[in-house]
C-alpha positions as CSV (number, residue, x, y, z in Angstrom):
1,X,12.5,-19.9,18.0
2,X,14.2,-17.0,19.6
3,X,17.6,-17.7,18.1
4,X,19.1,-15.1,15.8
5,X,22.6,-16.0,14.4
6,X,22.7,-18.8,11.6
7,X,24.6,-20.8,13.9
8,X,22.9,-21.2,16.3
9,X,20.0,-21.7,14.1
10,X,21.8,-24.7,12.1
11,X,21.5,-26.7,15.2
12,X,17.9,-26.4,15.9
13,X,17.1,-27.3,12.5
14,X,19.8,-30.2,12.5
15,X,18.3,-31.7,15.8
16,X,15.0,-31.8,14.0
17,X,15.7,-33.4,11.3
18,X,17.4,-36.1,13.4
19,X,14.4,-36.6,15.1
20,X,12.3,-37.2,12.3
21,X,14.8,-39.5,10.7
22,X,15.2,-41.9,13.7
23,X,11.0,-41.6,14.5
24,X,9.8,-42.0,10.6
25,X,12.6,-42.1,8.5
26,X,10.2,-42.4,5.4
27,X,9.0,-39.4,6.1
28,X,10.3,-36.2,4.2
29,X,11.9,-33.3,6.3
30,X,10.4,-29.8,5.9
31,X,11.9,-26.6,6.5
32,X,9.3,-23.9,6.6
33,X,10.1,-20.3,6.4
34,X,8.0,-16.6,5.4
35,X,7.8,-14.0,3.7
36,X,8.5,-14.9,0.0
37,X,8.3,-11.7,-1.2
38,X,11.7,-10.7,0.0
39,X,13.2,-13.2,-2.5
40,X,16.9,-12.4,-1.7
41,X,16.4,-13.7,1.9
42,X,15.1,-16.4,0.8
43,X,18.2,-17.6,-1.2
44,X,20.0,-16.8,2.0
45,X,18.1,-18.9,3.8
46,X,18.6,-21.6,1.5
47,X,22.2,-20.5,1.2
48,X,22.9,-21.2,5.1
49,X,20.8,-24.5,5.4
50,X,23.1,-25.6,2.2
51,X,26.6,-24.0,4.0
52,X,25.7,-26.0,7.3
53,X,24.8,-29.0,5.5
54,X,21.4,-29.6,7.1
55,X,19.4,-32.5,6.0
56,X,15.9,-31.9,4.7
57,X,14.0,-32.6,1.8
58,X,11.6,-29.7,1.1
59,X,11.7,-26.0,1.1
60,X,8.7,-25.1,2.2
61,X,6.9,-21.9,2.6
62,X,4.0,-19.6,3.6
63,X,2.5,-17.4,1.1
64,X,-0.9,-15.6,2.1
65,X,-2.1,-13.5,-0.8
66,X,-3.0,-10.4,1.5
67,X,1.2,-9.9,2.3
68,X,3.5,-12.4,0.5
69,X,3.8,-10.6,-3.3
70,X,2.5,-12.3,-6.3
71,X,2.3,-15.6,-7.4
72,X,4.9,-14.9,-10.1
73,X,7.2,-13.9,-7.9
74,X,6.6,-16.9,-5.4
75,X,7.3,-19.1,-8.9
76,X,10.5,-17.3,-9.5
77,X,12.0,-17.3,-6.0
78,X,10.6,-21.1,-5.8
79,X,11.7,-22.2,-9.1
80,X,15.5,-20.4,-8.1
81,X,15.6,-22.2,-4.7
82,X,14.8,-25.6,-6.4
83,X,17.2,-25.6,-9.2
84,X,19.8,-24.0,-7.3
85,X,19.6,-26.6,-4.3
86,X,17.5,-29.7,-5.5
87,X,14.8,-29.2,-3.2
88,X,11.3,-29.8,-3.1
89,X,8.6,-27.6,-3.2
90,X,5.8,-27.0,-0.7
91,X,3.7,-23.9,0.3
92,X,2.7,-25.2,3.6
93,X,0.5,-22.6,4.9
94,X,-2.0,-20.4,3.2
95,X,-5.7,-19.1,3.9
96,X,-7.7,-16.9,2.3
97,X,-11.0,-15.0,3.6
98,X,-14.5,-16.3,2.8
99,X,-16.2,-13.2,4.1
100,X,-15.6,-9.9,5.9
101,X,-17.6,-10.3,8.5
102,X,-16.3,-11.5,12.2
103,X,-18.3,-14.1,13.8
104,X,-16.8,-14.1,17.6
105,X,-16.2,-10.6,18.4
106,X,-12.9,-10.8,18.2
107,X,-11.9,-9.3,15.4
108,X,-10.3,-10.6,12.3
109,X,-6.7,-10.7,10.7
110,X,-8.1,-9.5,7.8
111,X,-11.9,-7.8,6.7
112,X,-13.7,-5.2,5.8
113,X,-11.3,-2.0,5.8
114,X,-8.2,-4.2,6.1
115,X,-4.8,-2.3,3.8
116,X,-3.7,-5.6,2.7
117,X,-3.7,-6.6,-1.3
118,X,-7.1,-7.9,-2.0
119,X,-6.4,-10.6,-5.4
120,X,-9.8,-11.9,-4.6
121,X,-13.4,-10.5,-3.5
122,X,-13.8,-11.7,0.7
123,X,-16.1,-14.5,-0.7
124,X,-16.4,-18.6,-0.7
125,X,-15.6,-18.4,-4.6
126,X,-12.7,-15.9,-4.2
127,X,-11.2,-17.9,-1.3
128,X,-11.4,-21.1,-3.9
129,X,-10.2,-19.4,-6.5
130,X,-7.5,-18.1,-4.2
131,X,-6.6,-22.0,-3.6
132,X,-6.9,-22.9,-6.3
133,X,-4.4,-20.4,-8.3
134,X,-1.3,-21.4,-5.3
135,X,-2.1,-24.5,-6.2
136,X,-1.6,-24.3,-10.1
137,X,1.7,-22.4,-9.2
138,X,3.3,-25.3,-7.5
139,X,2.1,-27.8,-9.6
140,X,2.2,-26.1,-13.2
141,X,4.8,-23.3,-12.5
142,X,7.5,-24.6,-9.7
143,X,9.6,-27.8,-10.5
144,X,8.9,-30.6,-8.2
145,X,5.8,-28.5,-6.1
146,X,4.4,-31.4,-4.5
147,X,1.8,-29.8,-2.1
148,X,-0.6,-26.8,-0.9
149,X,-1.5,-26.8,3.2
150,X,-4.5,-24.6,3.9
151,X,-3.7,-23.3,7.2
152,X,-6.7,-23.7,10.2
153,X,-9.4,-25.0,7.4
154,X,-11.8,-25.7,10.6
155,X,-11.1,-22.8,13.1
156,X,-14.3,-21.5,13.4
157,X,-15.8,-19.3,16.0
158,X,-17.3,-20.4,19.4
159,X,-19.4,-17.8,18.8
160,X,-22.2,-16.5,21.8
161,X,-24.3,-13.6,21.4
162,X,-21.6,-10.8,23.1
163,X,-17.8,-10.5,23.4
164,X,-18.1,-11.1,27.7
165,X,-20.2,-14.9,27.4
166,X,-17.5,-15.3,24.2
167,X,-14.4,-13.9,26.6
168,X,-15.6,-16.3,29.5
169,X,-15.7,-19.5,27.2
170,X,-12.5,-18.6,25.8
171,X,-10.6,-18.1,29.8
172,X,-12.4,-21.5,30.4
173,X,-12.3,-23.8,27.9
174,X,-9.8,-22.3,25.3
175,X,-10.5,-21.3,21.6
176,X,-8.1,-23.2,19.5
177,X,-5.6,-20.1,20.6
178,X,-3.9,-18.8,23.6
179,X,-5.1,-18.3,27.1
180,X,-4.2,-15.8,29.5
181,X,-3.9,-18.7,32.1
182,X,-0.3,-19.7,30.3
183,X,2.7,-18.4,30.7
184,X,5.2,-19.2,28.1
185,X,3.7,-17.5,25.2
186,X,5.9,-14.8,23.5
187,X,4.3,-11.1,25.1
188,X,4.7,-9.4,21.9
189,X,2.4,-11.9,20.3
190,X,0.1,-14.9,21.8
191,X,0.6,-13.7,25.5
192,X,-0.8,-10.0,23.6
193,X,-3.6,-11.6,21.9
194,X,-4.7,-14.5,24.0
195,X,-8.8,-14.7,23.7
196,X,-10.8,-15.5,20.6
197,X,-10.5,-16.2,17.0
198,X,-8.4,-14.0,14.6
199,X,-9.3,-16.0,11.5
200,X,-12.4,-17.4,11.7
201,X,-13.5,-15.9,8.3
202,X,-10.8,-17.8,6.8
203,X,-11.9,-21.1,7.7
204,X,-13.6,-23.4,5.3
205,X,-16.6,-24.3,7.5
206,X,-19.3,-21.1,8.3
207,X,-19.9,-20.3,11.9
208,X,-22.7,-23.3,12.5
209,X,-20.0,-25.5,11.9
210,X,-21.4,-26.4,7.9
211,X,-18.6,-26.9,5.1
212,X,-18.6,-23.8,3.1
213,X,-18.9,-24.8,-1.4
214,X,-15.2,-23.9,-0.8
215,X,-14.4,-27.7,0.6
216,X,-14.8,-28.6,-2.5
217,X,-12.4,-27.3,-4.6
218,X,-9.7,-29.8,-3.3
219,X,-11.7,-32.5,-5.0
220,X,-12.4,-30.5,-8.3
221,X,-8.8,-29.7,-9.1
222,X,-8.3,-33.4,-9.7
223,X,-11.5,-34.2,-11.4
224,X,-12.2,-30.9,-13.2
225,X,-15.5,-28.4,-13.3
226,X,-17.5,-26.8,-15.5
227,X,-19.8,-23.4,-14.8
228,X,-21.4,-20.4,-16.5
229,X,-19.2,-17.5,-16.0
230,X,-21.2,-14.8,-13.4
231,X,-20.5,-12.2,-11.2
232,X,-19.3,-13.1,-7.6
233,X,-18.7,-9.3,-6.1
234,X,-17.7,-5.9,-7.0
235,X,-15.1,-3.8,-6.8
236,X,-15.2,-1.0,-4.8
237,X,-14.5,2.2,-7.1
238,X,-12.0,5.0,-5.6
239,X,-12.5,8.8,-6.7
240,X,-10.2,11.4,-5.5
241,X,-12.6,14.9,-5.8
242,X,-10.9,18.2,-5.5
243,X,-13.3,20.2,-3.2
244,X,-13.9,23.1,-5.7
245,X,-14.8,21.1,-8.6
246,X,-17.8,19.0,-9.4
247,X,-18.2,15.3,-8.4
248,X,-18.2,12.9,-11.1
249,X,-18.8,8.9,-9.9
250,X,-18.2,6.6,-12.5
251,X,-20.6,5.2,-15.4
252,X,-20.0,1.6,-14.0
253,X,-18.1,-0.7,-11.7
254,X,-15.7,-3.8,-12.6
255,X,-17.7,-7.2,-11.4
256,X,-15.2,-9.6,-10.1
257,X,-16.4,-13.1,-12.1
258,X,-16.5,-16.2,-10.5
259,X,-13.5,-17.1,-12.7
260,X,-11.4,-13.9,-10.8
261,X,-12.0,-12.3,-14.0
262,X,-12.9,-8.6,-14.6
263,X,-16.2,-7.0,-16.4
264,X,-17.9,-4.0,-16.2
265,X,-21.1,-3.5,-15.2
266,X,-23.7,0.0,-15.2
267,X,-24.0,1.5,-12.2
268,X,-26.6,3.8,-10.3
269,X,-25.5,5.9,-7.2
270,X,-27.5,7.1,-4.5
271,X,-26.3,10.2,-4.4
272,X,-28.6,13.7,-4.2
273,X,-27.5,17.0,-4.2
274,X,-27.7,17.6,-1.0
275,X,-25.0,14.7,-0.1
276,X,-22.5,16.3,-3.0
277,X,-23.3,19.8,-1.1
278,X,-22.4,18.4,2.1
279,X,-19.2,16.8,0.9
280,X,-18.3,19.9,-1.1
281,X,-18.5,21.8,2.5
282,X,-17.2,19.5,4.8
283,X,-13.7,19.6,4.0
284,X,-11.2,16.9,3.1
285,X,-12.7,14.2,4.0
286,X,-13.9,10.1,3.2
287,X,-16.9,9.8,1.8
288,X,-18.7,5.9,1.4
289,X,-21.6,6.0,-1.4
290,X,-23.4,3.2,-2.6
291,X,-25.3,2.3,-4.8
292,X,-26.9,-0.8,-7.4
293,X,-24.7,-2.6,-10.5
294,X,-26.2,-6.1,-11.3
295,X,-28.5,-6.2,-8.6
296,X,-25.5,-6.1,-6.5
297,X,-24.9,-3.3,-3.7
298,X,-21.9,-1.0,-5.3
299,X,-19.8,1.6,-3.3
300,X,-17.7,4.3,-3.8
301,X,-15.5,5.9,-2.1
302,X,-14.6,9.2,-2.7
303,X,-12.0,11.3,-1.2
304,X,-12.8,15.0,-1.0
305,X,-9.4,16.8,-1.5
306,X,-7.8,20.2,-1.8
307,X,-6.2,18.7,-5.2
308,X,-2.7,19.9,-5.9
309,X,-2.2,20.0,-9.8
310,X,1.6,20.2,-9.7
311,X,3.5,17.2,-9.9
312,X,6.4,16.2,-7.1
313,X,5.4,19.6,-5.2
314,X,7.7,18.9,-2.0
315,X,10.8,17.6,-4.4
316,X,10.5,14.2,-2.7
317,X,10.7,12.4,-6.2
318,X,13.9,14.8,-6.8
319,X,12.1,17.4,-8.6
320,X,10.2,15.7,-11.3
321,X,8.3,18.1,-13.1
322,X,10.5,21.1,-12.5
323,X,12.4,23.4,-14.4
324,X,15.6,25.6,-12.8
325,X,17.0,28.0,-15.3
326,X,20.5,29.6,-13.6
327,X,20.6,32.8,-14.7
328,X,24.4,33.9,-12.6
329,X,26.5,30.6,-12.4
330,X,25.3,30.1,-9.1
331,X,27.9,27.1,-7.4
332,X,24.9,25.0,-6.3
333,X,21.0,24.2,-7.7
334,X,19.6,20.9,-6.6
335,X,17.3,19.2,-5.2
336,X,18.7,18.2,-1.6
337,X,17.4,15.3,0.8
338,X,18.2,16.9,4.4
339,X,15.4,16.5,6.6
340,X,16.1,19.5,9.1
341,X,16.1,22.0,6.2
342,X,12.7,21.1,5.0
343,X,9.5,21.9,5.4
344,X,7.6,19.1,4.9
345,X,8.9,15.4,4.1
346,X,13.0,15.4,3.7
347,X,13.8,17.0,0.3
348,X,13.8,20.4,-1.2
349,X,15.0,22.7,-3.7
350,X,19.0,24.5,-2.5
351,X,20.5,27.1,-3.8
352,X,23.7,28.7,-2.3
353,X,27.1,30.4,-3.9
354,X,29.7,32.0,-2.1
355,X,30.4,35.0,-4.9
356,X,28.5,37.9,-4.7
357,X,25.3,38.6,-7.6
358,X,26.1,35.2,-7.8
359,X,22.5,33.7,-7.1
360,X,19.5,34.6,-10.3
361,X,17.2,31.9,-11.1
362,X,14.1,30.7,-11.7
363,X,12.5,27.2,-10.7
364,X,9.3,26.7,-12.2
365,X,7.0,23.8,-13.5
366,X,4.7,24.0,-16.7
367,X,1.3,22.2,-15.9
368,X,-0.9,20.3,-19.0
369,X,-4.2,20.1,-19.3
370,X,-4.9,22.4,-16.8
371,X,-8.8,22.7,-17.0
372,X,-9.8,26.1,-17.1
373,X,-11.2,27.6,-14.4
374,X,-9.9,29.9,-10.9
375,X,-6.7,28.8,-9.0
376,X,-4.4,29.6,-6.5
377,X,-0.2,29.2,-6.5
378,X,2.1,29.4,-3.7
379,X,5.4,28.3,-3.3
380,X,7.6,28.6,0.4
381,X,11.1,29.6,0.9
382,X,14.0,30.2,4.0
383,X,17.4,31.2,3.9
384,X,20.0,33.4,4.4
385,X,23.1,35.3,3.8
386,X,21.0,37.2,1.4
387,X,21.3,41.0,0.9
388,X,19.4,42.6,-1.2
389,X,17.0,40.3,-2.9
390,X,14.3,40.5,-5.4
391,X,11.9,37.4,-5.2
392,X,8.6,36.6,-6.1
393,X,6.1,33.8,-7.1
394,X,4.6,34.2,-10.5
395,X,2.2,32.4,-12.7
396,X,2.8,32.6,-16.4
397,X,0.0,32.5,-19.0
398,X,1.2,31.0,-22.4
399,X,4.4,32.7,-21.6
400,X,3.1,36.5,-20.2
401,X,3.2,36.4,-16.6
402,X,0.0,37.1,-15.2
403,X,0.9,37.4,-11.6
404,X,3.3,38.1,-8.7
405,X,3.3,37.6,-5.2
406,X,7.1,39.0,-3.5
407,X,8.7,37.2,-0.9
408,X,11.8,37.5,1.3
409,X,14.5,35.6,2.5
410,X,15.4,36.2,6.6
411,X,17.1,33.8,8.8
412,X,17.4,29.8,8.8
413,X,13.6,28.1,10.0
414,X,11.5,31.2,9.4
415,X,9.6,30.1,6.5
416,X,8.1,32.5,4.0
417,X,5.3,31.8,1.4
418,X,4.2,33.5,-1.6
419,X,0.7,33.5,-1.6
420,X,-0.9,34.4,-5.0
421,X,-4.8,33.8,-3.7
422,X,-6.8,33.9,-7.0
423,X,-6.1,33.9,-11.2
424,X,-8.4,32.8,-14.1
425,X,-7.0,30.4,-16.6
426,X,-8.7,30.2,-20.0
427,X,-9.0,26.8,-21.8
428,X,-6.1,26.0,-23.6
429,X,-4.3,28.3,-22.1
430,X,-0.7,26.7,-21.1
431,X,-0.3,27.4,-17.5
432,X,3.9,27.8,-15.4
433,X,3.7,28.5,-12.1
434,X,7.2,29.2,-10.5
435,X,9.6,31.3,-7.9
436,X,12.4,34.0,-9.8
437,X,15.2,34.3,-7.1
438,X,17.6,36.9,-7.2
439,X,20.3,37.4,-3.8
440,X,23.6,39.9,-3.3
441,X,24.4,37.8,-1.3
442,X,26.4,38.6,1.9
443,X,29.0,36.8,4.3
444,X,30.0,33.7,3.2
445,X,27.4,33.4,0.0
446,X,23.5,34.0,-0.1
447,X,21.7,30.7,0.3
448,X,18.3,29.1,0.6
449,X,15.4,26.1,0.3
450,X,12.6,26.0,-1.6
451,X,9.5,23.8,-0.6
452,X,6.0,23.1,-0.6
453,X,4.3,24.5,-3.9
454,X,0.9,24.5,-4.4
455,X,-1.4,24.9,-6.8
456,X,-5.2,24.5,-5.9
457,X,-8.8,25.3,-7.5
458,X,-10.5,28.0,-6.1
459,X,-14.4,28.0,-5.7
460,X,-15.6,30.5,-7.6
């Protein structure tokens, strides 16, 4: 439907619901809309179907785990469109992955790798599980939920032994999806995509064409089931390392249950010293390890990182963490979102006042828990209007500052950085790291931006 104004929209959905009534007027008339997690659209769309008095009985819905929110907040924006409007209930297309794996060549929606939200491991008992929790929502949590519709249940792949015999059966004999042969498909989407199988791992029959356990579950919500309780998958853990510091991989992973519950189980890594070495010298990078829990094959991964220990170190989250002490009335100290005066991102730290010895601060951050051990600070700065200045990066040592690095302010886009390359912090030592600014000022006031701090291990 390639309408976009409400009323032009009304009519379509009007016309349709005629149709049904005069073809099968006992059956009900379904509107079917997406994305539930934006709940305020959906009470629009409700909203205009009410204002342009169309007749239908249910508002229906998709909701696929991977994008569409949580099932609490499909309840809630359910539950408001049904007892605002009177409607009925229906989630009328869902699906959920069995497996990672692709069995055409195609590739899939959704698999190994995929940034989606994974609720469930990519397994038959998670894609039940999944099916089984939508369908407790609309029957336990929604009033008047009166149905689930597991979208393309038998999709599965045609599935040769290479993409080109694969690409030839599709051009010939279709897949169950587009073919580059028709001409009325949208070209953003099907006439885009035309070929094989996008979600053939989300069907409830394997590739050979056999039911998967998952079938089942649509016959065991009505007459119940009873099972031990064991793991179906793991998790995959998720380690941030700063390159300078030593690796530690957890003591164990969480084991996704077969009830979608959560237990931990003892782990052993295959990692030697020569693979930390390696990861320790190659730079930030992604790192996969795996490894044994259960009798299971775990995995890490473990992103190597030049760690930054300050918090909110480009002001993006308005300068959480930091401290500005004016030390001359200065008319303006704040953190400013203005995308051409920043280095990096679209915030930063101002300063600017039109009197003269007007501008003396300091902006600094104090860091806890700091482990002990070698770092390195710097901090970046532009401006103008200055005059004489004195500026400088420091780092404070429960209180004493322990080192300076000067800087200078020169014209607008000429960046400089204070670069203090190496200090030793003891343990329990109570570490600030910060930039004292101090401007004449000339013209019509000294002024300036402050961005990008740093603060980084150094290997010793």
């Amino acid at each position: 439907m390639r309408e976009k104004h409400w009323f032009d929209i009304q009519y379509l959905m009007q016309a349709g619901a005629r149709a049904v009534r005069e073809v099968y007027p006992e059956a009900l008339v379904a509107l079917h809309f997406t994305n539930p997690e934006n709940a305020e659209n959906y009470m629009t769309y409700a909203a205009k179907m009410d204002y342009y008095q169309v007749d239908y009985d249910i508002f229906a819905t998709s909701y696929y785990p991977y994008w569409h929110g949580s099932l609490e907040n499909l309840a809630d924006v359910l539950t408001r469109v049904h007892d605002t409007y009177g409607k009925k209930i229906m989630v009328m297309e869902t699906s959920y992955a069995y497996t990672p794996e692709d069995s055409d060549f195609f590739g899939n929606t959704v698999g190994e790798g995929s940034a989606v939200v994974k609720d469930y491991p990519f397994t038959v008992q998670g894609q039940a599980n999944s099916i089984r929790n939508i369908t407790d929502t609309l029957v336990n949590h929604v009033p008047e939920g009166i149905g689930v519709v597991y979208w393309e249940g038998t999709w599965i792949a045609a599935g040769t032994s290479s993409w080109e015999e694969n690409h030839a059966l599709w051009e010939t004999y279709g897949s169950g999806w587009a073919s580059s042969y028709a001409s009325e498909y949208d070209p953003a989407d099907a006439g885009k995509h035309y070929g094989g199988c996008a979600v053939d791992n989300q069907a409830l029959f394997g590739p050979d064409g056999r039911p998967l356990e998952s079938l089942k579950v649509f016959r065991l919500m009505r007459e119940g089931n009873e099972t031990d309780i064991r793991p179906d998958a793991l998790q995959e853990a998720e380690v941030t390392c700063d390159l300078n510091l030593p690796l530690v991989l957890p003591d164990t992973v969480d084991a996704v249950m077969n009830d979608n519950s959560r237990r931990p189980l003892p782990v052993l890594w295959d990692l030697t010293e020569d693979m930390e070495k390696a990861m320790h010298e190659g730079g930030p990078a992604v790192y996969g390890i795996t490894g044994t829990a259960g009798g299971m094959a775990a995995k890490a991964f473990v992103s190597m990182t030049e760690y930054n220990f300050l918090t909110d170190p480009g002001f993006e989250q308005g300068g959480e963490g930091w401290q500005s002490e004016d030390l001359r009335n200065a008319d303006e100290l704040y953190v400013e979102d203005k995308k051409a005066d920043s280095l990096t991102g679209t915030k930063h730290f101002h300063f600017w006042s039109a009197a003269r010895d007007s501008v003396e601060f300091t902006l600094e951050q104090t860091v806890a828990d700091l482990p002990a051990g070698r770092y390195a600070f710097s901090i970046s700065l532009m401006g103008g209007d200055a005059g004489s200045t004195d500026i400088y990066a420091y780092v404070r040592e429960n209180g004493a500052v322990i080192a300076k690095a000067p800087m200078q302010i020169t014209s607008w886009g000429n960046w400089d950085t204070g670069v203090i390359p190496a200090f030793d912090h003891r343990e329990g030592g109570q570490v600030t790291v910060g930039i004292y600014v101090k401007c004449q000022g000339t013209g019509s006031g000294a002024w300036g931006k402050i961005d990008d701090a740093k603060l980084n291990s150094v290997r010793q």
